[in-house]
C-alpha positions as CSV (number, residue, x, y, z in Angstrom):
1,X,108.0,-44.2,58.0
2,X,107.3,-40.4,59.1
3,X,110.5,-39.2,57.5
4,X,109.7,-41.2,54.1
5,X,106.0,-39.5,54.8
6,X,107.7,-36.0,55.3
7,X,110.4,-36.4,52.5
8,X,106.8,-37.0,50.1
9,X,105.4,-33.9,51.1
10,X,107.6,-31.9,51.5
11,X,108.1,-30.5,47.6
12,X,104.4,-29.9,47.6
13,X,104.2,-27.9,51.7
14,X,104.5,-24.4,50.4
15,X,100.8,-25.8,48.5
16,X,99.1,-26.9,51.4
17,X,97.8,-23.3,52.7
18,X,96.5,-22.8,49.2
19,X,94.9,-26.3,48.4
20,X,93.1,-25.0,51.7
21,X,91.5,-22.2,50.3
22,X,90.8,-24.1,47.1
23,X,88.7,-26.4,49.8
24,X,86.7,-23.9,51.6
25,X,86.1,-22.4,47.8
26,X,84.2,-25.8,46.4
27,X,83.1,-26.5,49.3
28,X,80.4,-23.3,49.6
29,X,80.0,-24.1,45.5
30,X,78.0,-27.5,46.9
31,X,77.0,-27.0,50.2
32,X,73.8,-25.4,48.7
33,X,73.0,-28.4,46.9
34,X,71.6,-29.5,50.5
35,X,71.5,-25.7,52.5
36,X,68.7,-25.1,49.8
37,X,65.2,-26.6,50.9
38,X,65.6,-24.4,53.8
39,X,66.7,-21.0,52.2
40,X,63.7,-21.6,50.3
41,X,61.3,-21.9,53.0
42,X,62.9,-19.2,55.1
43,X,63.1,-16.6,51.5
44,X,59.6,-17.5,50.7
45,X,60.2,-19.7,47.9
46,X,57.8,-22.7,46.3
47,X,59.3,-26.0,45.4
48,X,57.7,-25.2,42.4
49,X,59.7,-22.5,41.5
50,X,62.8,-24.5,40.6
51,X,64.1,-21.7,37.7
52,X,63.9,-19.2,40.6
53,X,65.7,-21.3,43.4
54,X,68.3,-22.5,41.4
55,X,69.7,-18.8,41.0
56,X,71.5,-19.7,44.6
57,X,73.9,-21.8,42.8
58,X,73.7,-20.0,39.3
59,X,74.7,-17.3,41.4
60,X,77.6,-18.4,42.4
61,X,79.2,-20.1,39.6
62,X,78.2,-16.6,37.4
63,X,80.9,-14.4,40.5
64,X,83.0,-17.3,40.5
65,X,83.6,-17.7,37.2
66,X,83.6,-13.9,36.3
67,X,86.2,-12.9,38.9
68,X,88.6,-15.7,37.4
69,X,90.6,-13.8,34.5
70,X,90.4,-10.5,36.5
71,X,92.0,-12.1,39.6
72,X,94.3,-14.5,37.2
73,X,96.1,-11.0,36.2
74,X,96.0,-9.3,39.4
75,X,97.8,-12.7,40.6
76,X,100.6,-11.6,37.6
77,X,100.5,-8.6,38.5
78,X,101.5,-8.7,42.3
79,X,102.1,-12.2,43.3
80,X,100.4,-15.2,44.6
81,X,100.2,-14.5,47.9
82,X,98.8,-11.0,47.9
83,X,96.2,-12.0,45.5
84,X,95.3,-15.4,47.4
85,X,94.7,-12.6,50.8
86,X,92.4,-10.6,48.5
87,X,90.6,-13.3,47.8
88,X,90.1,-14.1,51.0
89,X,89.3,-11.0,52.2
90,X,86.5,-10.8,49.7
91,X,85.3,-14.3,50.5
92,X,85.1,-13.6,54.1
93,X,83.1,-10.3,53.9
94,X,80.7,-12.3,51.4
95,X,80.4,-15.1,53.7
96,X,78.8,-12.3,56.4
97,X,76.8,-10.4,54.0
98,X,75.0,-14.7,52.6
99,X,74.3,-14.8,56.6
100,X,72.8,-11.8,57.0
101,X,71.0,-11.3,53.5
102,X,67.4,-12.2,55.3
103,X,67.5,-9.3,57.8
104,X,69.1,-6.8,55.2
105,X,65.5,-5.7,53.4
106,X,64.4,-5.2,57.2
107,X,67.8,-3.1,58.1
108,X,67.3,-0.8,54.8
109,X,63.6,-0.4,54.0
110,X,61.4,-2.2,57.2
111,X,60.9,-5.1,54.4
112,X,60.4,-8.8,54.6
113,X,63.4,-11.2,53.7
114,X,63.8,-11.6,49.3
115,X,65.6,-14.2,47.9
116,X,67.0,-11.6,45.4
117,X,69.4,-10.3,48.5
118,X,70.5,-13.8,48.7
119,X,71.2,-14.1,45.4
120,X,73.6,-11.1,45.3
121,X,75.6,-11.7,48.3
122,X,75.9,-15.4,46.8
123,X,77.4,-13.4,43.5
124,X,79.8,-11.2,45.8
125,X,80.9,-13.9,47.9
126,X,81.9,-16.0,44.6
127,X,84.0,-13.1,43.4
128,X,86.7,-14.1,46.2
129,X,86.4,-18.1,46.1
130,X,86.5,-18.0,42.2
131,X,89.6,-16.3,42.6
132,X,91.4,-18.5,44.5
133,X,92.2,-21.5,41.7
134,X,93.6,-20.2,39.6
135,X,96.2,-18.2,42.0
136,X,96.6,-21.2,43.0
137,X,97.2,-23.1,39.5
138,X,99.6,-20.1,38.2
139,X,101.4,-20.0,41.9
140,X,102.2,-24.0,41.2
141,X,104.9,-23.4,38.4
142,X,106.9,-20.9,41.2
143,X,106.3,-23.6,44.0
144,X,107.0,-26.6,42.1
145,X,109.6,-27.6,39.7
146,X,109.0,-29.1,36.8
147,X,108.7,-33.1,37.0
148,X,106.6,-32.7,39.9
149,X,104.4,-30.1,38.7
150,X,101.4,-32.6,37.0
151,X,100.9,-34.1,40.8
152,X,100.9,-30.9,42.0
153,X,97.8,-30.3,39.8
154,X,96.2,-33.6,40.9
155,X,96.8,-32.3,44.5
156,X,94.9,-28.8,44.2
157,X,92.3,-30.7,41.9
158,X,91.6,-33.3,44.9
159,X,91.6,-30.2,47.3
160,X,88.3,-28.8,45.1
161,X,86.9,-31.8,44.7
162,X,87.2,-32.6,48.6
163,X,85.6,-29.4,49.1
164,X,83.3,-30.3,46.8
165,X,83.0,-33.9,49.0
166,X,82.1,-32.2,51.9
167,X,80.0,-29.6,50.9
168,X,76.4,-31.6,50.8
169,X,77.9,-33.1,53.7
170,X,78.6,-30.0,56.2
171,X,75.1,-28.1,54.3
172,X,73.3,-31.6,55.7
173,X,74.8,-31.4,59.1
174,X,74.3,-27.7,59.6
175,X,70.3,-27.9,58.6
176,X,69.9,-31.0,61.2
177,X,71.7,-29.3,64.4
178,X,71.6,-25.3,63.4
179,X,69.7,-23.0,61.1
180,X,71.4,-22.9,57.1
181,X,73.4,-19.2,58.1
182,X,75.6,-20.9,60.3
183,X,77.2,-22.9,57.1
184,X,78.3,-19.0,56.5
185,X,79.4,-18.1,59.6
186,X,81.1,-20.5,59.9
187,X,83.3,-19.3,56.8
188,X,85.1,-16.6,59.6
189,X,87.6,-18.6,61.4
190,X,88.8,-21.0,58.7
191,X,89.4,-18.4,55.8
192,X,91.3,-16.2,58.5
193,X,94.0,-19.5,59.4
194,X,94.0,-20.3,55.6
195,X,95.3,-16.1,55.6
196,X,97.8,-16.8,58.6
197,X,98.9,-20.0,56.6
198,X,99.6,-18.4,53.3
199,X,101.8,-16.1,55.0
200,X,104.7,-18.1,55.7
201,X,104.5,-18.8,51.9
202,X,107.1,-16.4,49.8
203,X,105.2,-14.1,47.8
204,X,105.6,-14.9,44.8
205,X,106.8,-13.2,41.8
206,X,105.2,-9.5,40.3
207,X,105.2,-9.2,36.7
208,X,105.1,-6.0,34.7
209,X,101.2,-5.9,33.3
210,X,98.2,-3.9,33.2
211,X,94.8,-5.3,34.9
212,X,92.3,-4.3,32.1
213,X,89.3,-3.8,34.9
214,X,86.7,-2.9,31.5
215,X,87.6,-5.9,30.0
216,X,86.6,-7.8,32.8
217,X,83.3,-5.6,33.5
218,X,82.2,-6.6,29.7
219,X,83.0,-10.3,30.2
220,X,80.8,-10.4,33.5
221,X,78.3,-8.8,32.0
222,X,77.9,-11.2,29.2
223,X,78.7,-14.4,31.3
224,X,75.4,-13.1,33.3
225,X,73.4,-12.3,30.4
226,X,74.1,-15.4,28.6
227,X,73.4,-17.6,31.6
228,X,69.7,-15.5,31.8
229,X,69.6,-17.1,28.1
230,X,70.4,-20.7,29.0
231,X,67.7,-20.6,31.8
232,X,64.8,-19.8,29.5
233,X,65.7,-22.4,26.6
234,X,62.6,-24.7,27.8
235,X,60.6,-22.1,27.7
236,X,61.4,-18.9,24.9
237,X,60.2,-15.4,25.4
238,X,61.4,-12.0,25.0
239,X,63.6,-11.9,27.7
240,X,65.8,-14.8,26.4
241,X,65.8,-13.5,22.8
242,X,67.0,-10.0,24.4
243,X,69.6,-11.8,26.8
244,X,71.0,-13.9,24.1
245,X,71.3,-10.8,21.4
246,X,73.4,-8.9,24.0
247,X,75.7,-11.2,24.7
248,X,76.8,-11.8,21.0
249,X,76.7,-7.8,20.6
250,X,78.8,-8.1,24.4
251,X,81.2,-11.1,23.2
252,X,81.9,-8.8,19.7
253,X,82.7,-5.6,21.8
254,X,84.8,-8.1,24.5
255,X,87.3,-9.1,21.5
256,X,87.0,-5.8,19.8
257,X,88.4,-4.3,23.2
258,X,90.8,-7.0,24.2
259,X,92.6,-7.4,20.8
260,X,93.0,-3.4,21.2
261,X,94.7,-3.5,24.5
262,X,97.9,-3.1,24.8
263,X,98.1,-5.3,27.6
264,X,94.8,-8.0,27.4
265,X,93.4,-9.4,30.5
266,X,93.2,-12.3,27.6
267,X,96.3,-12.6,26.0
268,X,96.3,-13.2,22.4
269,X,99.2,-15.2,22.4
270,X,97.4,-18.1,24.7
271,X,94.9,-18.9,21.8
272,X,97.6,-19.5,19.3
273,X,98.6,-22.5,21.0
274,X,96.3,-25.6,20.0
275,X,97.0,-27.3,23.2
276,X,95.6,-24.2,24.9
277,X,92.8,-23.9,22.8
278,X,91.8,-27.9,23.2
279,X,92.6,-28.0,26.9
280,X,89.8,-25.1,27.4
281,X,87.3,-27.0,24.9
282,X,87.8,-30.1,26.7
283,X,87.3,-28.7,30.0
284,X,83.9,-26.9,29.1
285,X,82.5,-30.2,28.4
286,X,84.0,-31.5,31.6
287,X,82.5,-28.7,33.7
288,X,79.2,-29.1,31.9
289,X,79.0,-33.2,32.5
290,X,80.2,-32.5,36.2
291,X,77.6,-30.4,37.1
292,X,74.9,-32.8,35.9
293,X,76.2,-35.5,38.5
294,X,77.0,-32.9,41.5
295,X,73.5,-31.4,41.2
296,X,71.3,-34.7,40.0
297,X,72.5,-36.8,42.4
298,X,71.6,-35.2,45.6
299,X,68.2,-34.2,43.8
300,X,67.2,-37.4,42.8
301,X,68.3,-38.8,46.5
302,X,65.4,-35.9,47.5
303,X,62.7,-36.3,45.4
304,X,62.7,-39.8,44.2
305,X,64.1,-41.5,47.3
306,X,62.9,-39.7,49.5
307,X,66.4,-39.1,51.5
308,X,66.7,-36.1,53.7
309,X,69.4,-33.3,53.0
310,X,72.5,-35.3,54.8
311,X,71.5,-38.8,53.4
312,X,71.7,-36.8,49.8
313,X,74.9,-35.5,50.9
314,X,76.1,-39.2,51.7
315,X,75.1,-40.6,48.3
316,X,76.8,-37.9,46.5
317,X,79.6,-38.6,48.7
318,X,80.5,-41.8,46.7
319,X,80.8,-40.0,43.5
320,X,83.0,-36.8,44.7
321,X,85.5,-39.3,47.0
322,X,85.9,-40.9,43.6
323,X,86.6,-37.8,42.2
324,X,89.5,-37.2,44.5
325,X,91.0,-40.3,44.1
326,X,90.8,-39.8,39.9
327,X,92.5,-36.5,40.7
328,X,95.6,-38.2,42.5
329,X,95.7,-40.9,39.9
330,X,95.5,-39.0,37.2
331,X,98.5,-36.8,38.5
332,X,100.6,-39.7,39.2
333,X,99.7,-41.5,35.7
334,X,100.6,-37.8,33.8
335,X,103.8,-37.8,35.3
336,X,105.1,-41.2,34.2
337,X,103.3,-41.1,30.7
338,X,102.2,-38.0,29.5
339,X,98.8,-36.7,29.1
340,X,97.3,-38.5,26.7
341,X,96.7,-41.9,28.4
342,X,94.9,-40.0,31.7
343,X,93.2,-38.2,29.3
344,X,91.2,-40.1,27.0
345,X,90.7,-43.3,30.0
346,X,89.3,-40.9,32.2
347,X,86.8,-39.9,29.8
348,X,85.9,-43.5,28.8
349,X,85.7,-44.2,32.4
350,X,83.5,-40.9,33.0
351,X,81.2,-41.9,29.6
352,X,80.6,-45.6,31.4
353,X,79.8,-44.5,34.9
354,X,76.9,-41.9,33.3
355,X,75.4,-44.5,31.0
356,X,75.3,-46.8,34.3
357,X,73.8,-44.0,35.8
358,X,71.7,-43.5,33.1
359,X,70.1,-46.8,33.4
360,X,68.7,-46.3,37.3
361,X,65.3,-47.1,38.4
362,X,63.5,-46.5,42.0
363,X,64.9,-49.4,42.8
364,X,68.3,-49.4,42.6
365,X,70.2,-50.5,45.5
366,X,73.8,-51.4,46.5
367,X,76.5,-52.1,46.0
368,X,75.6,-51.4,42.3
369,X,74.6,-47.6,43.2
370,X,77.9,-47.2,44.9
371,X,79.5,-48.6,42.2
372,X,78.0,-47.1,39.6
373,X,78.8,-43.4,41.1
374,X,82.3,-44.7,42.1
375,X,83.2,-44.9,38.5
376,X,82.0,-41.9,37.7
377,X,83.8,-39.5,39.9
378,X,86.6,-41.5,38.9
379,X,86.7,-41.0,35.6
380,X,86.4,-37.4,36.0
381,X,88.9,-36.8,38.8
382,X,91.6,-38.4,36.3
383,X,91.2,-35.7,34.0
384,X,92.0,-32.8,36.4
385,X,95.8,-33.4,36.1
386,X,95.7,-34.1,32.2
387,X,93.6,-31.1,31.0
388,X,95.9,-28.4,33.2
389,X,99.3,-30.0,32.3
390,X,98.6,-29.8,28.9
391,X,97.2,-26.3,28.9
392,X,99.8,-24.7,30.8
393,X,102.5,-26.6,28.7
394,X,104.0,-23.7,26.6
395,X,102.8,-20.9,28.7
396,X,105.0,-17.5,29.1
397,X,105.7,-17.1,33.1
398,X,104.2,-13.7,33.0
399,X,100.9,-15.3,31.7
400,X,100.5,-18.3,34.3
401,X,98.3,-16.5,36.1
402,X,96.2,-15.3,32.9
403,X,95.7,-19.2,31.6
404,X,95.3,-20.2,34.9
405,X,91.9,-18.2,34.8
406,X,90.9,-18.9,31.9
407,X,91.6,-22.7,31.6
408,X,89.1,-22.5,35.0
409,X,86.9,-20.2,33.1
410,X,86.1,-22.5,30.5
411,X,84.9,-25.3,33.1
412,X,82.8,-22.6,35.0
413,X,81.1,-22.0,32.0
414,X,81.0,-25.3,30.8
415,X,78.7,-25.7,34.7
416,X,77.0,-22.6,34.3
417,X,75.4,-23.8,31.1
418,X,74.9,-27.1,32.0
419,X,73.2,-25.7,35.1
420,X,70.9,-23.5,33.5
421,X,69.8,-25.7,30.1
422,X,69.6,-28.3,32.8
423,X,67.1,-26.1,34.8
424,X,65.3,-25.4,32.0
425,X,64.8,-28.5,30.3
426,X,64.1,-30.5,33.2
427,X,61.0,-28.5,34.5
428,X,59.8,-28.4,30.8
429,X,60.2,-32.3,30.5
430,X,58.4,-32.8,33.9
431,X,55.7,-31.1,32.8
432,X,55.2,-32.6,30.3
433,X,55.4,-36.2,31.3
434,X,53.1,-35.3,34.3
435,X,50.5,-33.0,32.4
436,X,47.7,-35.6,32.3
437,X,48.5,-37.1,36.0
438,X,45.6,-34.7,38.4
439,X,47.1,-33.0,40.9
440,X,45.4,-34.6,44.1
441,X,42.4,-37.2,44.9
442,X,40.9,-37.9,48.1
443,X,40.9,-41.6,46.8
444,X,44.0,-43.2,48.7
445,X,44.6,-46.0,45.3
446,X,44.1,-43.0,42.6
447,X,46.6,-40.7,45.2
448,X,49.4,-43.2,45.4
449,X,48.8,-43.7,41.5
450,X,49.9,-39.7,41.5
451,X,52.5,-40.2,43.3
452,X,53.8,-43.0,41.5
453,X,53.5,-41.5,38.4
454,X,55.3,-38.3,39.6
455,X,58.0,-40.2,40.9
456,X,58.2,-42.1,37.3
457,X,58.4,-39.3,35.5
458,X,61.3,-37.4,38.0
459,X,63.8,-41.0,37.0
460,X,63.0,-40.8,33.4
461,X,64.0,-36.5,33.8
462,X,66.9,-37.2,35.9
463,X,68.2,-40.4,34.1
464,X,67.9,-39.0,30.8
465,X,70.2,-35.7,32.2
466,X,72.5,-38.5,33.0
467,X,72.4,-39.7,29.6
468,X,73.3,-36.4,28.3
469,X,75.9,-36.2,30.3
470,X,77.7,-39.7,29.1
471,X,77.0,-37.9,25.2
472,X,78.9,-34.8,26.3
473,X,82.3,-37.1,28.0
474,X,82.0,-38.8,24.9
475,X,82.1,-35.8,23.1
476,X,84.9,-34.5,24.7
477,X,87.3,-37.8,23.5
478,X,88.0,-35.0,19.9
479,X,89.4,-31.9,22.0
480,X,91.4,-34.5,24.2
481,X,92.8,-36.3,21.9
482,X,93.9,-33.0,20.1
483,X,95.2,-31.3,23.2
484,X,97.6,-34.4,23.7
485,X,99.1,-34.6,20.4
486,X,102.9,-34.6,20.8
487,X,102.2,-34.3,24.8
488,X,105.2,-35.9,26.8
489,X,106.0,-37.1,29.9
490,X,106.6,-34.3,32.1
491,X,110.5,-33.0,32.3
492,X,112.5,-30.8,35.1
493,X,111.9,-27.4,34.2
């Protein structure tokens, strides 16, 4: 049994210290989601102010996503393994500066603790964990051969998503028994054995490119702007007309400069392939509909149901398990019959399980809430394996690391937008649905009516984000079934 077990692994063991990293990554993407009522209280924050809080986990998916093509040609540049200790590095000394960001206004000007300073070392400390997918996508097709390659995907899919399991979970745990910096802390000794792991690793193959560092500048600047955009939809001013004008001049000035280099940080030839182009679209939507459930979820468990932090955790828990399972599925089912089929069932899947969770009330129970998220995370774990196959089917060695990045870009941003119209639209449709409910009465029947009402009108917000969310997978069924066209089953390289 243990040598049929080792025999299984063992094509995929030079993976294992990176799917690592790819864990400890995801896992500080979510374990806001539950660190968060107390960084508010502690950084001076009202619940109220749910445009201004969510900036913790804006933040991070902005430097996570804007360090991906950057670090994707670094990665081509001078190997995996090099850029994977980078990443670390930069992860680690982020990790610090999150844990120390409420004593830093005190250290440099005698001031009180700001939830700005949290903001940016969130942004910093994203630089390094965004970098670590797709080293770890573009170090797969040196690590693994060819017919093995789509379950090698599913494997460093599962490892974010189980990151992504235990995120709530370890943010929930750390709030009961120690205060929310030790989450950070924490970070130390696990990114330094995830260093000491790589290292046995070989270190993978250097390529002879240029790492166009403006290029990169220009595209984090208008990633940031755009996402200040987003945020305001519900509620237009200045500021969003302003942030959204830049960007298009930023975007313009991004193509103008990359098509002029003689060495892009986004190579040209990656958009002439279809597949490419699909795979990206596809996994926009996919990011956008995954960040719905993976922020709703625990939200709802909060407000509506009055769960604390590590109960919210748990019920998310049944939807990102599901998630890793999908991913392993998904991987297996690509291997034996193409793309395609993963592809467009995991959607269907992922479409069902939001209109289920579309329908909730306050009193939905189990097993049907289990169930419900179970099919879900399901749905969208199988399309991990799917999406990357097909997008890195075609794909010059020298440029794994480039499509790498940007296939993750495109489901960053896909989050990043969800996120912030989500933010956006949800306070303005609260609002709304509780502007005529008073605020308070010393009457204990009129005060439970408030509450009653205000809990009404959070299920009808949330559920109908949940709807969106099933309108966006089904969306996504075009670009899929057009980045599969004339995909195979996978072949020995």
């Amino acid at each position: 049994m243990l040598t049929r077990l080792r025999n299984l692994i063992s094509p995929y063991k030079l993976l294992l210290p990176l799917c690592f990293g790819v864990f400890i990554a995801a896992d500080d993407q979510t374990v806001v989601v539950t660190l968060l009522p107390d960084m508010m209280a502690d950084l001076r924050v009202g619940v109220s102010e749910l445009d201004r809080a969510s900036w913790a986990i804006t933040g991070y998916l902005i430097g996570f996503t804007a360090a991906m093509p950057l670090m994707g040609r670094i990665s081509d540049r001078m190997g995996y393994r090099r850029a994977f200790l980078i990443s670390m590095a930069v992860f680690t000394l982020g990790s610090i500066l999150v844990a120390i960001s409420p004593n830093i206004p005190g250290w440099l000007y005698g001031g009180q603790p700001e939830y700005n300073w949290l903001v940016g070392t969130r942004v910093f400390q994203a630089i390094g964990g965004g970098a670590v997918i797709p080293i770890s996508i573009a170090a797969v097709g040196e690590l693994v051969d060819g017919k093995r390659r789509a379950i090698a995907y599913g494997l460093i899919g599962a490892s974010a998503e189980a990151g992504g399991v235990f995120g709530p979970l370890w943010g929930g745990g750390i709030t009961t028994w120690l205060s929310w910096e030790w989450a950070f802390w924490l970070n130390i000794p696990v990114t330094i054995i995830a260093a000491i792991w790589v290292m046995r690793n070989p270190p993978g193959k250097r390529n002879n490119v240029r790492v166009d560092v403006p290029v990169s500048i220009v595209f984090a600047a208008a990633l940031t702007l755009l996402t200040i955009g987003l945020v305001r939809v519900g509620n237009p001013d200045a500021l969003m007309t302003v942030s959204l004008v830049v960007t298009s001049l930023l975007v313009v000035l991004l193509v103008f400069m990359n098509n002029r280099s003689s060495d892009p940080l986004f190579p040209q030839k990656l958009f002439k392939l279809p597949s490419f182009n699909n795979s990206n679209l596809t996994h926009f939507l996919v990011g956008a509909v995954l960040i719905i459930g993976m922020v709703t979820v625990p939200l709802m468990a909060a407000s509506v149901f009055a769960k604390s932090p590590l109960e919210g955790g748990l019920q998310l828990l049944r939807m990102t398990i599901a998630i890793g399972i999908g991913a392993l599925v998904g991987g297996y089912v690509t291997q034996r019959f193409g793309a395609r089929i993963p592809a467009m069932v995991g959607l269907l899947i992922t479409t069902l399980g939001f209109m289920l969770l579309s329908s909730w009330t306050i009193d939905i129970a189990e097993p049907m809430l289990t169930i419900h998220l179970a099919i879900a995370g399901l749905g969208l774990g199988m399309l991990i394996s799917p999406i990357a196959e097909t997008a890195l089917r075609g794909v010059q060695a020298d440029q794994r690391g480039a499509a790498s990045a940007l296939l993750s870009v495109s489901r960053m941003i896909g989050m990043t937008a969800g996120l912030a119209a989500m933010t956006a639209l949800g306070t303005v449709q609260f609002q709304d649905l509780v502007a005529d409910v008073p605020a308070f009465s010393m009457d204990p029947d009129v005060q439970q009516q408030i509450i009653d009402s205000a809990s009404d009108a959070a299920v009808e917000v949330f559920t109908r984000f949940y709807l969106y969310a099933a309108g966006l997978s089904a969306l996504a069924l075009i670009p899929a079934w057009l980045m599969t066209r004339g995909s195979k089953r996978t072949t020995p390289s």
